[in-house]
N, C-alpha and C positions, 0 to 999 in steps of 0.2 A: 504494500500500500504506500501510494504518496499522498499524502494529503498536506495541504495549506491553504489559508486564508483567500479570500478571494484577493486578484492582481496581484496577489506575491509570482505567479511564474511558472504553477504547475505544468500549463499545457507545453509553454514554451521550455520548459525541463524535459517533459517529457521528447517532445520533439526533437532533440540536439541529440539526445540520445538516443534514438530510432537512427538518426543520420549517423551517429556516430557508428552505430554496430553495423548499419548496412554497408560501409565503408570498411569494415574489418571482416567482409565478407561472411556474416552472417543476417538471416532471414527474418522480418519481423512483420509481424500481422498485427494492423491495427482499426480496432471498433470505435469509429469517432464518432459516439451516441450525443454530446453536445454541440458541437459543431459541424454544417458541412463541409465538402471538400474547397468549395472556393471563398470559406474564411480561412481552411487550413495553410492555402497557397501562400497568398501573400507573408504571411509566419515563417514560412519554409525558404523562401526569396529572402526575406532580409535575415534569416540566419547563414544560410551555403553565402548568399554574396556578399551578407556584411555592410549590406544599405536600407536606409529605412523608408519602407517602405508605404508609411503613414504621410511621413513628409511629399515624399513624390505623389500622391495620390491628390496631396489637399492644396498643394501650392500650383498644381496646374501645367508641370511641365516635369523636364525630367532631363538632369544633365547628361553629357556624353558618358562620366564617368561612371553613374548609375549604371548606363545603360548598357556599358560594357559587365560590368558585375552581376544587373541582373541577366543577360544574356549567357551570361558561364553560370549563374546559379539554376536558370532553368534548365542546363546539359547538362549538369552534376545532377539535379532532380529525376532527369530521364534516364540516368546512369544508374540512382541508386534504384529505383523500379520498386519505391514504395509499392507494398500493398495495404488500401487505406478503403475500410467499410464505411460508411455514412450514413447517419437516416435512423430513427428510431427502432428500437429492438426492446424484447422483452429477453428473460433469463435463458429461455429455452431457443431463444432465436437465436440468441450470441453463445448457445454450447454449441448449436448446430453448425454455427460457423467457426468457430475455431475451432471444432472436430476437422471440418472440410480442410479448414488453413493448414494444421498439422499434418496432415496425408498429402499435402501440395509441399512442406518441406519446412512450413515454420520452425524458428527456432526461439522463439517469443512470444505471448499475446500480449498487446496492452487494450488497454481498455478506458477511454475518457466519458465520462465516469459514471461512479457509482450512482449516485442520487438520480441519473439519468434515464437507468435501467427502467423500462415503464413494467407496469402491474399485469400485462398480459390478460385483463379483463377478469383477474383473480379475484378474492374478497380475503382480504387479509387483517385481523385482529387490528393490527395498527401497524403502525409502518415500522417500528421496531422490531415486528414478526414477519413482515413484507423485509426487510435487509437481512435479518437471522439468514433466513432464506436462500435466500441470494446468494452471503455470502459464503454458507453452504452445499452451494450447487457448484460457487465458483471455486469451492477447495475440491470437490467431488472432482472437476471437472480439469484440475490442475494433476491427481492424480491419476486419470485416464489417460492423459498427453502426455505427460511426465516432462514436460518443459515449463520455464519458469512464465506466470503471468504479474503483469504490472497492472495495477488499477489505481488512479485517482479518485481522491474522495477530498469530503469538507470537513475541517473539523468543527465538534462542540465548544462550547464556553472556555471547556477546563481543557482543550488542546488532546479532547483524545476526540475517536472516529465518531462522526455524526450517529446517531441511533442506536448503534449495537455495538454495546461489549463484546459481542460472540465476536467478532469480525479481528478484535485486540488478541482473544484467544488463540483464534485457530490460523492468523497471518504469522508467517515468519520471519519477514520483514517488515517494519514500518518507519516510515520516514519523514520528518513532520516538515517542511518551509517555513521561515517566519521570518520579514521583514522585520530591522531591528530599528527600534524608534530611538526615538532622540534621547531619552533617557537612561539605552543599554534597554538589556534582557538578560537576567539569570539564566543560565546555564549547566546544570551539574553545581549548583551553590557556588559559580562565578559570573560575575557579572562580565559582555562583552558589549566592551562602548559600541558606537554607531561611527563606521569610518567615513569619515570624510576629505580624503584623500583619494576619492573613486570618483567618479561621475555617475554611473546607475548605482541600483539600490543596492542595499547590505543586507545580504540575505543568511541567514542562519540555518544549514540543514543538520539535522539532528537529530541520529535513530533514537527511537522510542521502546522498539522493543528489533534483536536482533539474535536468531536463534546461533548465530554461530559465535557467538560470546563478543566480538567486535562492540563497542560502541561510540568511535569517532566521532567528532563535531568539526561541521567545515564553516569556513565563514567564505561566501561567493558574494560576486555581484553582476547583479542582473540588469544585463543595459537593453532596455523596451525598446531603445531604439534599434538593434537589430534582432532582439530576443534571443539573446547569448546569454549563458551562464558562463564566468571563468572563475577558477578556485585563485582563492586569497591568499587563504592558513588555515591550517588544521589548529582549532583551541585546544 
């Protein structure tokens, strides 16, 4: 699980990382149940080219230099030969497709996200037993592929996963985002200032729970203007 606060960076985390392993020649299959494909484009353009792609859009023209970057970020995109699902799905829709993805050669699922998954016209206690559920199906479903799946979620008040404890339980990895404010954020009973020595934000990623005994904390910063993550320091 990744989860963080909204505009902290999850999709664009997620996404760098897709590019990243498709590039180390490995195969990733992704359910983009919140967003469709031509919100994900432009995201994917100003990360491979490293231009931002907000600005060219809303200023009404678009220099040579852009155009040269996004012209090599769109061959690099045809190169890596995403495979990217879109469009609402419920639990059973998205086993059925990363069953298919797996037997086509997946080496990944990810999955944006959780809160997204619709009720497939179920009647569910409440929605706490509507994610039990879920994420349920989606460990069932993680031990039938036996390759590793990513899912984005939101968290609650207290920084753990929206709805359901079960989901704390039975994930083996979770990994929480969080913008650091002006004030720092405790850490492990340490506080880490807010750098301003960056120009994007101070991002703090930081397992929450990690079955292989690891629990690093990295301090990144996430520049929106190409929706890049790069690592800082390890606290």
């Amino acid at each position: 699980i990744i989860h963080a606060p909204r505009s902290t960076g999850k999709t664009a985390w997620l996404l760098q990382y897709i590019c990243y392993l498709h590039q180390q020649g490995l195969k990733c299959s992704f359910a983009s149940i919140e967003m469709i494909k031509q919100e994900l484009l432009p995201r994917l353009i100003a990360h491979l080219g490293q231009v931002n792609t907000y600005t060219m859009r809303t200023r009404g023209f678009i220099t040579e230099n852009e155009k040269i970057k996004s012209q090599q970020a769109n061959v690099q995109l045809k190169d890596l030969n995403l495979r990217v699902k879109d469009g609402s799905m419920n639990i059973m829709q998205l086993r059925a497709w990363a069953l298919s993805e797996k037997k086509q050669g997946a080496d990944a699922i990810f999955i944006d996200n959780l809160l997204c998954i619709n009720d497939g016209g179920r009647n569910y206690v409440n929605r706490t037993a509507m994610y039990d559920y879920f994420i349920q199906q989606i460990i069932d479903l993680r031990n039938d592929i036996k390759i590793p799946i990513f899912l984005l979620a939101h968290p609650n008040a207290d920084q753990g996963i929206s709805y359901s404890k079960n989901i704390e339980n039975l994930c083996d990895i979770i990994v929480y985002l969080h913008t650091v404010p002006n004030e720092g954020i405790d850490v492990n009973g340490c506080t880490i200032e807010q750098r301003y020595d960056i120009c994007g934000d101070h991002v703090v990623a930081k397992f929450q729970k990690n079955r292989q005994g690891l629990s690093p904390v990295a301090s990144l910063e996430f520049d929106k203007n190409t929706q890049t993550f790069k690592h800082l320091a390890w606290e």
